[in-house]
PDB file with SEQRES, HELIX, SHEET and CRYST1 records, atoms N, CA, C and O in Angstrom:
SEQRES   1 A   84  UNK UNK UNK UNK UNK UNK UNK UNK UNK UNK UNK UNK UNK          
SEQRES   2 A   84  UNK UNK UNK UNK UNK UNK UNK UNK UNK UNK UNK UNK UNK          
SEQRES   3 A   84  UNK UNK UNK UNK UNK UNK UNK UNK UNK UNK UNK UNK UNK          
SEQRES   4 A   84  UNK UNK UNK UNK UNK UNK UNK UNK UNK UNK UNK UNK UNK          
SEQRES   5 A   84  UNK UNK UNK UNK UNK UNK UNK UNK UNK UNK UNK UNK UNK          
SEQRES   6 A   84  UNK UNK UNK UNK UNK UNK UNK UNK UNK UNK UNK UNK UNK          
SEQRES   7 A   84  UNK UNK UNK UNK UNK UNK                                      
HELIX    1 AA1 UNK A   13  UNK A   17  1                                   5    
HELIX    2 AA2 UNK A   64  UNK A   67  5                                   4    
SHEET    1 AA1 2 UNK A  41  UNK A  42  0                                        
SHEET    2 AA1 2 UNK A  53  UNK A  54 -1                                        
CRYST1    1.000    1.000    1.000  90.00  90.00  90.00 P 1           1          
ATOM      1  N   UNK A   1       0.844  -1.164   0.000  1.00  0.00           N  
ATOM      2  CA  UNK A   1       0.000   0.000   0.000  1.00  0.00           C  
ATOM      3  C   UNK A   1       0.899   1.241   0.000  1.00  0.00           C  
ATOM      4  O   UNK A   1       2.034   1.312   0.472  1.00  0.00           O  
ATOM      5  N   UNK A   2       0.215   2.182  -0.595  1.00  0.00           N  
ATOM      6  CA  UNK A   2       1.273   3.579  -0.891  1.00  0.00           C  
ATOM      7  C   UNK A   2       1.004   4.569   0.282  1.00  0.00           C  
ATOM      8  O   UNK A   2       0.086   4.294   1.055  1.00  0.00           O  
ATOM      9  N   UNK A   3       1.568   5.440   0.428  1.00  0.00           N  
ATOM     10  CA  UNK A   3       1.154   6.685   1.635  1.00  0.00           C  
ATOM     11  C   UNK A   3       0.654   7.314   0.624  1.00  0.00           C  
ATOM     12  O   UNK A   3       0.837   7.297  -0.593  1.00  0.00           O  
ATOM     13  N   UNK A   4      -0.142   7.985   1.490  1.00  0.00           N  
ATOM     14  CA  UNK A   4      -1.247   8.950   1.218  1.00  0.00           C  
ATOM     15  C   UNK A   4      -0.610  10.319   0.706  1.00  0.00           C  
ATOM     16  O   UNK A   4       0.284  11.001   1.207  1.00  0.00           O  
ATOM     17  N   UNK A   5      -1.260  10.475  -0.303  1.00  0.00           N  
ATOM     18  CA  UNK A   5      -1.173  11.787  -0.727  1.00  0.00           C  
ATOM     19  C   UNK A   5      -0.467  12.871  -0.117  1.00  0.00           C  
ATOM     20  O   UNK A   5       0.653  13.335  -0.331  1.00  0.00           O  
ATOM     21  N   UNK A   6      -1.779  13.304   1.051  1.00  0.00           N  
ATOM     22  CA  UNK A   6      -2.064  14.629   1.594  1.00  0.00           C  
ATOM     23  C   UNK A   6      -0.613  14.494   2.355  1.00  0.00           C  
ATOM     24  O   UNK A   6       0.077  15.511   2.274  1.00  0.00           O  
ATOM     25  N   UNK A   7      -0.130  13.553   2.975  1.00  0.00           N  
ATOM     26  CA  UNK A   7       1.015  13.568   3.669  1.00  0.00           C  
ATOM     27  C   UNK A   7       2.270  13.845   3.409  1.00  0.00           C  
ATOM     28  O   UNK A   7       3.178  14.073   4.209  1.00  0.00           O  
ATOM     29  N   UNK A   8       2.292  13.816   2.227  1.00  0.00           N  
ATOM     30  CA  UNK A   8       3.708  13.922   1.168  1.00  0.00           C  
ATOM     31  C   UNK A   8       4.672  12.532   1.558  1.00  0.00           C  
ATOM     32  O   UNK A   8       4.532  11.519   2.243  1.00  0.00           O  
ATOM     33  N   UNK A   9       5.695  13.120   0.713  1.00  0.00           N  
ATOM     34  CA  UNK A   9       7.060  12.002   0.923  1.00  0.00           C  
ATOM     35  C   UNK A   9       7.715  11.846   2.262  1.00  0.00           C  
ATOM     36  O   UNK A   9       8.104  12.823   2.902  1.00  0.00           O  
ATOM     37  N   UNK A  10       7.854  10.394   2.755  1.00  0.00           N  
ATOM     38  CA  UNK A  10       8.535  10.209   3.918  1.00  0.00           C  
ATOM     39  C   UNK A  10       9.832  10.469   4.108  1.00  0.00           C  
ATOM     40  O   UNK A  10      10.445   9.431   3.861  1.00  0.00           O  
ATOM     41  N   UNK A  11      10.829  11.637   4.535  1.00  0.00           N  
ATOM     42  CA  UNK A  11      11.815  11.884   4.853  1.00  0.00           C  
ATOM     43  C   UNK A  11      11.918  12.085   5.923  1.00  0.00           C  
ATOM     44  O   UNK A  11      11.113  12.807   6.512  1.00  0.00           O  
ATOM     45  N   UNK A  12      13.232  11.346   6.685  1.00  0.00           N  
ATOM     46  CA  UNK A  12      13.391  11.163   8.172  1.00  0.00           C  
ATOM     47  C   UNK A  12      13.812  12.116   8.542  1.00  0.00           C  
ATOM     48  O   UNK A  12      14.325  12.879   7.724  1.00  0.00           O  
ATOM     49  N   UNK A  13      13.760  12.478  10.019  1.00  0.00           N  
ATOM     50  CA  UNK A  13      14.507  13.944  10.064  1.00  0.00           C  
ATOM     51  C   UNK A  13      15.879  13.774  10.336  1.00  0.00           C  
ATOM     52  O   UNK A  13      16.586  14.721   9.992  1.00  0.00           O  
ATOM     53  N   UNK A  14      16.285  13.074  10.720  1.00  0.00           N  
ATOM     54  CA  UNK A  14      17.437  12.871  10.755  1.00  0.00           C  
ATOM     55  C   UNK A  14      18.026  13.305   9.532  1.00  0.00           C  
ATOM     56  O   UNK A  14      18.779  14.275   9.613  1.00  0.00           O  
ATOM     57  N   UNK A  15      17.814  12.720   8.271  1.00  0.00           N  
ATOM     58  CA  UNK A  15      18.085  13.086   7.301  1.00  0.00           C  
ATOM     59  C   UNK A  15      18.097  14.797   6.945  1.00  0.00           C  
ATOM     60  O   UNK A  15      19.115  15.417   6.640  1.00  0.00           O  
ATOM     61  N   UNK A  16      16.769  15.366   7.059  1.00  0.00           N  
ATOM     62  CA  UNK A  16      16.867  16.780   6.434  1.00  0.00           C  
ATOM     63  C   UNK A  16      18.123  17.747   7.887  1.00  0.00           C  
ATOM     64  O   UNK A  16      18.730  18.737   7.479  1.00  0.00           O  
ATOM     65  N   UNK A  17      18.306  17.364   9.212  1.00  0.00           N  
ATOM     66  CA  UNK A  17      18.733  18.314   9.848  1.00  0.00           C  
ATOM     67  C   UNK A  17      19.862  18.093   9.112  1.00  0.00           C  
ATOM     68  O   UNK A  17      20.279  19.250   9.159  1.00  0.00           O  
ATOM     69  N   UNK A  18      20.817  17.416   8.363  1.00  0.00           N  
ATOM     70  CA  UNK A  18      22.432  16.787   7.652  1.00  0.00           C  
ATOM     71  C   UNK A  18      22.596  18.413   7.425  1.00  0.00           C  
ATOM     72  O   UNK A  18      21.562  19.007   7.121  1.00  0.00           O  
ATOM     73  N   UNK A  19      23.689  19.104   7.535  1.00  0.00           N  
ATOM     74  CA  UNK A  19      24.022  20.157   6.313  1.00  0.00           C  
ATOM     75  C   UNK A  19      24.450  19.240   5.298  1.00  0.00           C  
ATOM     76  O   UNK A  19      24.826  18.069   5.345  1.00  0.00           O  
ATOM     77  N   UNK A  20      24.238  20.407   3.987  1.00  0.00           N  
ATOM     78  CA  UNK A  20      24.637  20.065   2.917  1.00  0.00           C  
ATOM     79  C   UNK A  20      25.700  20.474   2.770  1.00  0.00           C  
ATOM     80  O   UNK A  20      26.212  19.871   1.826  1.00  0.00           O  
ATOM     81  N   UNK A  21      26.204  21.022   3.088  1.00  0.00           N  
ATOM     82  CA  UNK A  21      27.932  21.437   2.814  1.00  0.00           C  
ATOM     83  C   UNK A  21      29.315  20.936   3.291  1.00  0.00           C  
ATOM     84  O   UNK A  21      30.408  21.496   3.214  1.00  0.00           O  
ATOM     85  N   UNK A  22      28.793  19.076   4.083  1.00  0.00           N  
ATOM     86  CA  UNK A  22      30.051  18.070   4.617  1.00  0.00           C  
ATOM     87  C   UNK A  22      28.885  17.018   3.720  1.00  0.00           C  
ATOM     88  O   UNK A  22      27.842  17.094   3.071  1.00  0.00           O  
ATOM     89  N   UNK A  23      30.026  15.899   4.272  1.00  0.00           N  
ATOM     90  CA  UNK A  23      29.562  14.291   3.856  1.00  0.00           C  
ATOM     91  C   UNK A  23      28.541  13.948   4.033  1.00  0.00           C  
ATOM     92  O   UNK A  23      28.502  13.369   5.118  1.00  0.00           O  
ATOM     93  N   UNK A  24      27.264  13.977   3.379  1.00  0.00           N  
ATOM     94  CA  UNK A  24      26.154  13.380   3.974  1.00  0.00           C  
ATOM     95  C   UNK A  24      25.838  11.927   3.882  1.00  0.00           C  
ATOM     96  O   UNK A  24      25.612  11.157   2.949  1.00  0.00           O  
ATOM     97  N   UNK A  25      25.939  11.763   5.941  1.00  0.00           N  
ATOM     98  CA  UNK A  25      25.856   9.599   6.093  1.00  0.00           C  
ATOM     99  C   UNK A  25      24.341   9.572   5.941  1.00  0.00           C  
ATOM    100  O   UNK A  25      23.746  10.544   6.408  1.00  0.00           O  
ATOM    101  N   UNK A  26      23.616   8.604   5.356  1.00  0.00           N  
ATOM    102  CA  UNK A  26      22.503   8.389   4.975  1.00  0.00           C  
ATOM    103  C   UNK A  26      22.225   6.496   5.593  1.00  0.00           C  
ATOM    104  O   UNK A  26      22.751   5.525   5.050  1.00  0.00           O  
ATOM    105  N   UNK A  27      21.297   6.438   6.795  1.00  0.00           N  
ATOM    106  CA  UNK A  27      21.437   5.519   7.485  1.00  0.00           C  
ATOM    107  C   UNK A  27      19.671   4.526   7.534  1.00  0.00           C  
ATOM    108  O   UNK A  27      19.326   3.400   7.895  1.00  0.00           O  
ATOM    109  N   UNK A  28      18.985   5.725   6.956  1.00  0.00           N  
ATOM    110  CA  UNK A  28      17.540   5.820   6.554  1.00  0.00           C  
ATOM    111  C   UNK A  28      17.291   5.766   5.204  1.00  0.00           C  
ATOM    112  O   UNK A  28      17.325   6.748   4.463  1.00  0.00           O  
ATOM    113  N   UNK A  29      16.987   4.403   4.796  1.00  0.00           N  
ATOM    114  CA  UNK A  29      16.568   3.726   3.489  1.00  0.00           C  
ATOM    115  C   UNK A  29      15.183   3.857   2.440  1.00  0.00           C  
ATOM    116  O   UNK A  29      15.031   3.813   1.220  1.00  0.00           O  
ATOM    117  N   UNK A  30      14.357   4.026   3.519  1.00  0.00           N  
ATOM    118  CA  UNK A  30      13.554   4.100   3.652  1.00  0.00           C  
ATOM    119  C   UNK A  30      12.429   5.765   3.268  1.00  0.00           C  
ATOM    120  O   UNK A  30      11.235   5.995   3.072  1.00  0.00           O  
ATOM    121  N   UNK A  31      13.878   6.665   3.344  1.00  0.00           N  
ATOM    122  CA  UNK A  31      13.447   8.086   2.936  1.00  0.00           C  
ATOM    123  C   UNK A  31      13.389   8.249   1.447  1.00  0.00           C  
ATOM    124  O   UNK A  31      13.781   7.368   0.682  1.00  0.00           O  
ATOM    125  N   UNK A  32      12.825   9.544   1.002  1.00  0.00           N  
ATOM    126  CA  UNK A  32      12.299   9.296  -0.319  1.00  0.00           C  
ATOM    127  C   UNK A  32      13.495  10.616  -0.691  1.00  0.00           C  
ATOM    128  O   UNK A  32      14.006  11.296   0.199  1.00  0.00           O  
ATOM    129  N   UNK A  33      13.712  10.744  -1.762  1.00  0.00           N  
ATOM    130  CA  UNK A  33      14.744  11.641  -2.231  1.00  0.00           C  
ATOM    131  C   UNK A  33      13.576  12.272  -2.570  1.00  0.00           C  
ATOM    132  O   UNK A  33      12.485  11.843  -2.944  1.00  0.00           O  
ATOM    133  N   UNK A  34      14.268  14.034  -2.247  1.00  0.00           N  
ATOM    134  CA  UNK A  34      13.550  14.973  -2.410  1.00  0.00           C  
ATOM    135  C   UNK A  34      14.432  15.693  -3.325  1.00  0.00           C  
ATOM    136  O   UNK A  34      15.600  15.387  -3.569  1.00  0.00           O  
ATOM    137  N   UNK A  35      13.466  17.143  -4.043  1.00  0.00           N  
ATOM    138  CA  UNK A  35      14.763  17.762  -4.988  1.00  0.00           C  
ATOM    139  C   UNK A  35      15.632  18.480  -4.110  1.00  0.00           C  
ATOM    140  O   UNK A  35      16.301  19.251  -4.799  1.00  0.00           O  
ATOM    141  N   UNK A  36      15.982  18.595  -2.666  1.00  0.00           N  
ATOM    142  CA  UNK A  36      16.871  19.294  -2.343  1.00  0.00           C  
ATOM    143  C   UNK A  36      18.750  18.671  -2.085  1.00  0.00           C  
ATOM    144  O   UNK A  36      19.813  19.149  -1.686  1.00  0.00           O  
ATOM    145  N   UNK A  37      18.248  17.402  -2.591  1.00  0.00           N  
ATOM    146  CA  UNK A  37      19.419  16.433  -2.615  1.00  0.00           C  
ATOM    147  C   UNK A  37      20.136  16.364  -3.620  1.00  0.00           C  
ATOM    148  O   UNK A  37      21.244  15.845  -3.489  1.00  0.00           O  
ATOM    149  N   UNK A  38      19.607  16.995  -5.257  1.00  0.00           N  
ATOM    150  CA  UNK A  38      20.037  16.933  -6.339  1.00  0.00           C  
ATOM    151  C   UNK A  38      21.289  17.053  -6.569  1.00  0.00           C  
ATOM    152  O   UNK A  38      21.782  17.768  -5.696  1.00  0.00           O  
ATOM    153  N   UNK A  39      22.163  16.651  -7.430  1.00  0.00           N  
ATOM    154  CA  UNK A  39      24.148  17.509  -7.403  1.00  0.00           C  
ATOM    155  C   UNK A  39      24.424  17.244  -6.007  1.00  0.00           C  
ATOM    156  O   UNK A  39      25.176  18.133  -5.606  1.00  0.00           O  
ATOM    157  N   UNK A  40      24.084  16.213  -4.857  1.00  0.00           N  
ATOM    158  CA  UNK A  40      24.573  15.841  -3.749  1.00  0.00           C  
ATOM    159  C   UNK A  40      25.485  14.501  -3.509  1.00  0.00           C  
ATOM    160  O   UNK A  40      24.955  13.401  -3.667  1.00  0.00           O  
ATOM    161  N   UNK A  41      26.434  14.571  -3.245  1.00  0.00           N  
ATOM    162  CA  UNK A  41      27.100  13.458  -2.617  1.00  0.00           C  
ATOM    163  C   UNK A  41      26.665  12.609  -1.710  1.00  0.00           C  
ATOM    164  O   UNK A  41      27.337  12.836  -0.704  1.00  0.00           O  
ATOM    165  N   UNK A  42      25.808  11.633  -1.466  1.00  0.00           N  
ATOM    166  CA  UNK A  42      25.653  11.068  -0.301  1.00  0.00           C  
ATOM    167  C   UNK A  42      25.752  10.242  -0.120  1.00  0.00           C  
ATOM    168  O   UNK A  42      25.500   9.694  -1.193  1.00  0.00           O  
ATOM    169  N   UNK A  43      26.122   9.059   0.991  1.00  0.00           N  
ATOM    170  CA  UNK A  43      26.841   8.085   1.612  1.00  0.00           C  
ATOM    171  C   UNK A  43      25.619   7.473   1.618  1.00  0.00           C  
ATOM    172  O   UNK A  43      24.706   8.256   1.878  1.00  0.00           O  
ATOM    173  N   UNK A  44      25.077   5.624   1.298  1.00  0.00           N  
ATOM    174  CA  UNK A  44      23.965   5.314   1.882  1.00  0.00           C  
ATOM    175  C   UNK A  44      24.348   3.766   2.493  1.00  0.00           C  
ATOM    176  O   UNK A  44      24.673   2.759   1.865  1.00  0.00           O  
ATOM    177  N   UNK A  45      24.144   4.018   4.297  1.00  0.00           N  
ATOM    178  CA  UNK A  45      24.188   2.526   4.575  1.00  0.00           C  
ATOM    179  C   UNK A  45      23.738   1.476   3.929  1.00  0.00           C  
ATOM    180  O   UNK A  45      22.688   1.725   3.336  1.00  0.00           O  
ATOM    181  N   UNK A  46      24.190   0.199   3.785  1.00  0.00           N  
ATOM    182  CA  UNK A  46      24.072  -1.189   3.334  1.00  0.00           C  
ATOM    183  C   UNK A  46      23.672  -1.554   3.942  1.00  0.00           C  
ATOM    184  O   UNK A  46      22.701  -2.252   3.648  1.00  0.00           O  
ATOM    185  N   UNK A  47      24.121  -1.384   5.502  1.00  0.00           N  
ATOM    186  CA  UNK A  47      24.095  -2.757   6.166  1.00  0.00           C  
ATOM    187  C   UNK A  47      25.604  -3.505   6.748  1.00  0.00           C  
ATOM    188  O   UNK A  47      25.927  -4.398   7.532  1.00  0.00           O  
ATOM    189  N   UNK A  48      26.226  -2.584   5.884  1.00  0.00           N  
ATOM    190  CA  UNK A  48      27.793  -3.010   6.521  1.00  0.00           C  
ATOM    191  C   UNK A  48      29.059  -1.986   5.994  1.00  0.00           C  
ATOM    192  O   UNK A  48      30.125  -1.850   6.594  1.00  0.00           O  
ATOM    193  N   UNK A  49      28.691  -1.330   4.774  1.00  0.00           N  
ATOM    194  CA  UNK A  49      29.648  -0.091   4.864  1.00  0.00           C  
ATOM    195  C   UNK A  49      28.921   1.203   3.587  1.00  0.00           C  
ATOM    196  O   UNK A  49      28.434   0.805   2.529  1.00  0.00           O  
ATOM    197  N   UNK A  50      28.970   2.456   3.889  1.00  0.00           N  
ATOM    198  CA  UNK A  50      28.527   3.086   3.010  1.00  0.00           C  
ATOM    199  C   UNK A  50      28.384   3.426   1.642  1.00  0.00           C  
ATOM    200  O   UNK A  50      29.322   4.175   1.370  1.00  0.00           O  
ATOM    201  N   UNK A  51      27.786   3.272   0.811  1.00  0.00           N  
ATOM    202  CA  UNK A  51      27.946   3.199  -1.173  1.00  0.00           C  
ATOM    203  C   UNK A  51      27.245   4.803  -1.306  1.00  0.00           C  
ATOM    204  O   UNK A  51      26.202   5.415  -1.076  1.00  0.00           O  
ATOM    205  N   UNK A  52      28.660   4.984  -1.862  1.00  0.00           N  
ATOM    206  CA  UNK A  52      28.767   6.771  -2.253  1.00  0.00           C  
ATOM    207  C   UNK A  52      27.525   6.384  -3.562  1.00  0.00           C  
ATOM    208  O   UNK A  52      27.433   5.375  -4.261  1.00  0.00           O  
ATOM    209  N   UNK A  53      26.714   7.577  -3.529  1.00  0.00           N  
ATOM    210  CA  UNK A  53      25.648   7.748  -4.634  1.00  0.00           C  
ATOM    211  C   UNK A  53      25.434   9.497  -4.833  1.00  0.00           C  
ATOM    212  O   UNK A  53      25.174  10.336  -3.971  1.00  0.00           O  
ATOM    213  N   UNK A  54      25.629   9.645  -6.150  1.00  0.00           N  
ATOM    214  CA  UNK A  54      25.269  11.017  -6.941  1.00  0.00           C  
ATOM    215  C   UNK A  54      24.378  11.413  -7.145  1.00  0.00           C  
ATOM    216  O   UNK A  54      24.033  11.135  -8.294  1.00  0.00           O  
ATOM    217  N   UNK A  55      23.347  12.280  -6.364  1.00  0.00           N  
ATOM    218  CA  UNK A  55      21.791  12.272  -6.917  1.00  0.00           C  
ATOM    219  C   UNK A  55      21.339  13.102  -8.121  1.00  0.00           C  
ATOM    220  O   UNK A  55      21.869  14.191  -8.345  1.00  0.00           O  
ATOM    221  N   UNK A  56      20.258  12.555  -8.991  1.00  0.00           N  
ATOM    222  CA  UNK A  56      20.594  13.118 -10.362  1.00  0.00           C  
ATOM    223  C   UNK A  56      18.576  13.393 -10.088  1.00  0.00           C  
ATOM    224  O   UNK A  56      17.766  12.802  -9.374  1.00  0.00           O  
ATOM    225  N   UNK A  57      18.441  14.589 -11.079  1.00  0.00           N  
ATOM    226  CA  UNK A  57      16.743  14.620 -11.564  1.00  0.00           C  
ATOM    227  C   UNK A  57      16.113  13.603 -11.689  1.00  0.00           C  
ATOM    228  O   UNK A  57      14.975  13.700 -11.230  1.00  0.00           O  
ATOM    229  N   UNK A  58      16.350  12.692 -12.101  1.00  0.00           N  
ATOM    230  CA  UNK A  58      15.520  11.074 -12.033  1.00  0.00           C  
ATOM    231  C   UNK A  58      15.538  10.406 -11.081  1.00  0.00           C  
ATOM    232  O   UNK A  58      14.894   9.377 -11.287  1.00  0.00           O  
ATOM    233  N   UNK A  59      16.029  10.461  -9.932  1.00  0.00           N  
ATOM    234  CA  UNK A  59      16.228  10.218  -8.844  1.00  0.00           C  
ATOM    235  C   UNK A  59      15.161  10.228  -8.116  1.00  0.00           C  
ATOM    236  O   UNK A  59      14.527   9.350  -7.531  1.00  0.00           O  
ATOM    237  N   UNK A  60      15.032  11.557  -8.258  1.00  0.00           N  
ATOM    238  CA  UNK A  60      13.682  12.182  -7.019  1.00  0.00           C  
ATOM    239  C   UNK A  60      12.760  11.425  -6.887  1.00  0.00           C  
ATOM    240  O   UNK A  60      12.553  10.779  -7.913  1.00  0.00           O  
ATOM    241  N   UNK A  61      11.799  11.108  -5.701  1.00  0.00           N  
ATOM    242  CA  UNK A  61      10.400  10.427  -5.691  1.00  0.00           C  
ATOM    243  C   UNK A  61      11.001   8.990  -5.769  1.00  0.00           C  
ATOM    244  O   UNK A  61      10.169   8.130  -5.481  1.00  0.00           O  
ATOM    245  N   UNK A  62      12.361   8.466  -6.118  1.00  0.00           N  
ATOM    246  CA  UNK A  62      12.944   6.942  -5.231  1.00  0.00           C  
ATOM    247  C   UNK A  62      13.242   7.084  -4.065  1.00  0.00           C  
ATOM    248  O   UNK A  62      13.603   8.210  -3.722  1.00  0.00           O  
ATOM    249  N   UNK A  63      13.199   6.051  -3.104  1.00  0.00           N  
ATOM    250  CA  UNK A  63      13.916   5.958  -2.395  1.00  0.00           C  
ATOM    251  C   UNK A  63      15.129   5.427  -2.248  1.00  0.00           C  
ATOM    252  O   UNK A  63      15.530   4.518  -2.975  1.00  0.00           O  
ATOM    253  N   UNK A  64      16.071   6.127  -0.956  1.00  0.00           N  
ATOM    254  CA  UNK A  64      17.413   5.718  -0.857  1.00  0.00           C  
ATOM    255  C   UNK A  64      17.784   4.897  -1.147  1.00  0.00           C  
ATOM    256  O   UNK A  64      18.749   4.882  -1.911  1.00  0.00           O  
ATOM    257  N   UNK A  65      17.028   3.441  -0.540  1.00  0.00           N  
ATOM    258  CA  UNK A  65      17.607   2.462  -0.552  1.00  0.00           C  
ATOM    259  C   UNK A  65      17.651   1.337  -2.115  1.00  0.00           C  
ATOM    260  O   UNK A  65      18.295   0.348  -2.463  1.00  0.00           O  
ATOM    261  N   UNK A  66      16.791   2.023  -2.579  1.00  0.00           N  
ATOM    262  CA  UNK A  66      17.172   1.424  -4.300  1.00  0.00           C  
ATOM    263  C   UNK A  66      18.072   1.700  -4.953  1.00  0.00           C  
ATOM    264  O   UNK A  66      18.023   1.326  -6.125  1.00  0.00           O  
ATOM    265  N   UNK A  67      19.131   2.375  -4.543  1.00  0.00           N  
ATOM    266  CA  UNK A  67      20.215   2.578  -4.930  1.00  0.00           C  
ATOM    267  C   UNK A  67      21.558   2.175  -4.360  1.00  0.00           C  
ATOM    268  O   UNK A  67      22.648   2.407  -4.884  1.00  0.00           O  
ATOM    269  N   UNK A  68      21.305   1.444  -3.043  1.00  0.00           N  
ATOM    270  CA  UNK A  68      22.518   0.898  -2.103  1.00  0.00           C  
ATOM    271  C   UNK A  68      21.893  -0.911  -1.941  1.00  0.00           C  
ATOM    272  O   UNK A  68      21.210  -1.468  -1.082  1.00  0.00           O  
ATOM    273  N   UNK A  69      22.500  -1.358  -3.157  1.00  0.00           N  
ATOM    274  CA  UNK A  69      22.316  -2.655  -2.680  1.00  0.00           C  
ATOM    275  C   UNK A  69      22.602  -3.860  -1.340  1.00  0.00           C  
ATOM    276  O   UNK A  69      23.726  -4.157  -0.936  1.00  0.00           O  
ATOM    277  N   UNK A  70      21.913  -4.163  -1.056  1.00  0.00           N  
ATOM    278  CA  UNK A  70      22.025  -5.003   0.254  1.00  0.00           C  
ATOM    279  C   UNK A  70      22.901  -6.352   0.241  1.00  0.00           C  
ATOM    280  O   UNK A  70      23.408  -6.791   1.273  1.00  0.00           O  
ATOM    281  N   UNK A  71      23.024  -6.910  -0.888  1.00  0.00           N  
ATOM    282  CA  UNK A  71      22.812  -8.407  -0.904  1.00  0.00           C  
ATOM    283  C   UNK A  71      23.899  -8.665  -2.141  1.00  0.00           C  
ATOM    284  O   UNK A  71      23.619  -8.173  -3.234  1.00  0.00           O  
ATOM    285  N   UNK A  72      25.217  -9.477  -1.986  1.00  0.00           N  
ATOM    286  CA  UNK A  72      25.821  -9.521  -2.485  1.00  0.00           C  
ATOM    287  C   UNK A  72      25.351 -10.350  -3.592  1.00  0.00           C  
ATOM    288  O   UNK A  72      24.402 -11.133  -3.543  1.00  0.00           O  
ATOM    289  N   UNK A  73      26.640  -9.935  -5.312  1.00  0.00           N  
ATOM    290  CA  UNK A  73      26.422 -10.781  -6.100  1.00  0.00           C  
ATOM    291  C   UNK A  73      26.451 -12.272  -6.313  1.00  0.00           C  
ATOM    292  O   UNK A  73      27.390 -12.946  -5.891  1.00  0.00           O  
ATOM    293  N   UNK A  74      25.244 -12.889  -7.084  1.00  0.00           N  
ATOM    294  CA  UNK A  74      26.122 -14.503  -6.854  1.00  0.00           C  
ATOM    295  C   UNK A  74      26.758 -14.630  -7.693  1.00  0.00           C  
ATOM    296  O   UNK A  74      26.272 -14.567  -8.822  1.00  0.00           O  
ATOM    297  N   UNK A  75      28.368 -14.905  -7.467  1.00  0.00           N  
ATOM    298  CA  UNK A  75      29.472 -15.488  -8.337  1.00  0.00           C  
ATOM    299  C   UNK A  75      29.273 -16.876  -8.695  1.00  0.00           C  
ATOM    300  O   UNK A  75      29.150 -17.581  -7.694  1.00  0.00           O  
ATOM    301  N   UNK A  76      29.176 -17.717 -10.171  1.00  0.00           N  
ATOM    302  CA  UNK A  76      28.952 -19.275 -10.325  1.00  0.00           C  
ATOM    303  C   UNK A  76      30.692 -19.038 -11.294  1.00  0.00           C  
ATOM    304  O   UNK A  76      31.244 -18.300 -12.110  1.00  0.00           O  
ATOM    305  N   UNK A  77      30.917 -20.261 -10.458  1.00  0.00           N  
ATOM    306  CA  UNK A  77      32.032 -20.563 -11.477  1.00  0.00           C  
ATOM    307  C   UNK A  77      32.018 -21.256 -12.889  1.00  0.00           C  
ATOM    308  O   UNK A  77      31.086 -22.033 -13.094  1.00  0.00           O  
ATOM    309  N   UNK A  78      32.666 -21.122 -13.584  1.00  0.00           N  
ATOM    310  CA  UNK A  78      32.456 -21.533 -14.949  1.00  0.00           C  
ATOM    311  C   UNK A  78      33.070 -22.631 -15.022  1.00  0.00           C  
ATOM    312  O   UNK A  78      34.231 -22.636 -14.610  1.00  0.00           O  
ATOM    313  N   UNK A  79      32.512 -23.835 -15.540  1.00  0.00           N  
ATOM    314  CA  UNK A  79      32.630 -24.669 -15.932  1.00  0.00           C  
ATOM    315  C   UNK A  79      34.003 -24.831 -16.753  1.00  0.00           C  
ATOM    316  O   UNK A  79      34.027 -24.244 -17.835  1.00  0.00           O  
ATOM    317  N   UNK A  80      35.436 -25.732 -16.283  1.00  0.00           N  
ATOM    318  CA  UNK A  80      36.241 -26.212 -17.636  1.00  0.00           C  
ATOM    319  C   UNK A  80      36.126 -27.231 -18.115  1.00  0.00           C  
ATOM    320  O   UNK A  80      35.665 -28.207 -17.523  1.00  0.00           O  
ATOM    321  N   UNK A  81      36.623 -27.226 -19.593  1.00  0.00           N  
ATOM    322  CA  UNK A  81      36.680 -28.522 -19.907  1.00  0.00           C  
ATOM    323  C   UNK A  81      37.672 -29.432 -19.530  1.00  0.00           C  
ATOM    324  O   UNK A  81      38.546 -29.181 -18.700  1.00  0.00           O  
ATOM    325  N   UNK A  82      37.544 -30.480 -20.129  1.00  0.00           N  
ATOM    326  CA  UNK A  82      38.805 -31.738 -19.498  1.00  0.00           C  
ATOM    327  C   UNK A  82      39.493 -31.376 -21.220  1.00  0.00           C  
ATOM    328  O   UNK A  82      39.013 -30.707 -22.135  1.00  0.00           O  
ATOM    329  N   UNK A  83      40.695 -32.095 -21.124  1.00  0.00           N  
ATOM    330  CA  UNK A  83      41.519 -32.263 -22.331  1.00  0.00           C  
ATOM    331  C   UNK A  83      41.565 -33.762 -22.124  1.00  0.00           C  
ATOM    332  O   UNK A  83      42.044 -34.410 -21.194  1.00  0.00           O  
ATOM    333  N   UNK A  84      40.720 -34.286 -23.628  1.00  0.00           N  
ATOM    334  CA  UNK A  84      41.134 -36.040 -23.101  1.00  0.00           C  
ATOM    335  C   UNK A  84      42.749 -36.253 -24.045  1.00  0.00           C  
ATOM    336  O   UNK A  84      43.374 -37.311 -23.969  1.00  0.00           O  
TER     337      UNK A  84                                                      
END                                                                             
């Protein structure tokens, strides 16, 4: 289910008190990028260490955390052949 309208986008406050003018740590996944983040540097927890992300106009109205993956890749090894 979506939030409601009238309420707008969920941004934590934690998030908006950050200045913008140091490193912004981003620890809240769950917040929605707003346009005041645009041309911003920001750090977004994983879960185990921070993934620097560039926020761009297409951005806006995602949230953080679709952009800091959680869950590592699965590596399959490739198959060799034998030499008979």
């Amino acid at each position: 289910m979506t939030r409601s309208v009238w309420k707008g986008p969920f941004v934590d406050v934690s998030v908006l008190q950050q200045s913008f003018d140091k490193r912004i740590n981003i620890w809240s996944r769950r917040s929605v990028i707003i346009p005041q983040f645009i041309n911003q540097q920001v750090y977004i927890y994983n879960g185990k260490t921070f993934v620097s992300l560039l926020v761009t106009e297409d951005m806006v109205g995602h949230k953080f955390g679709e952009f800091a993956m959680t869950r590592k890749r699965a590596l399959h090894k490739k198959k060799v052949k034998k030499k008979k």
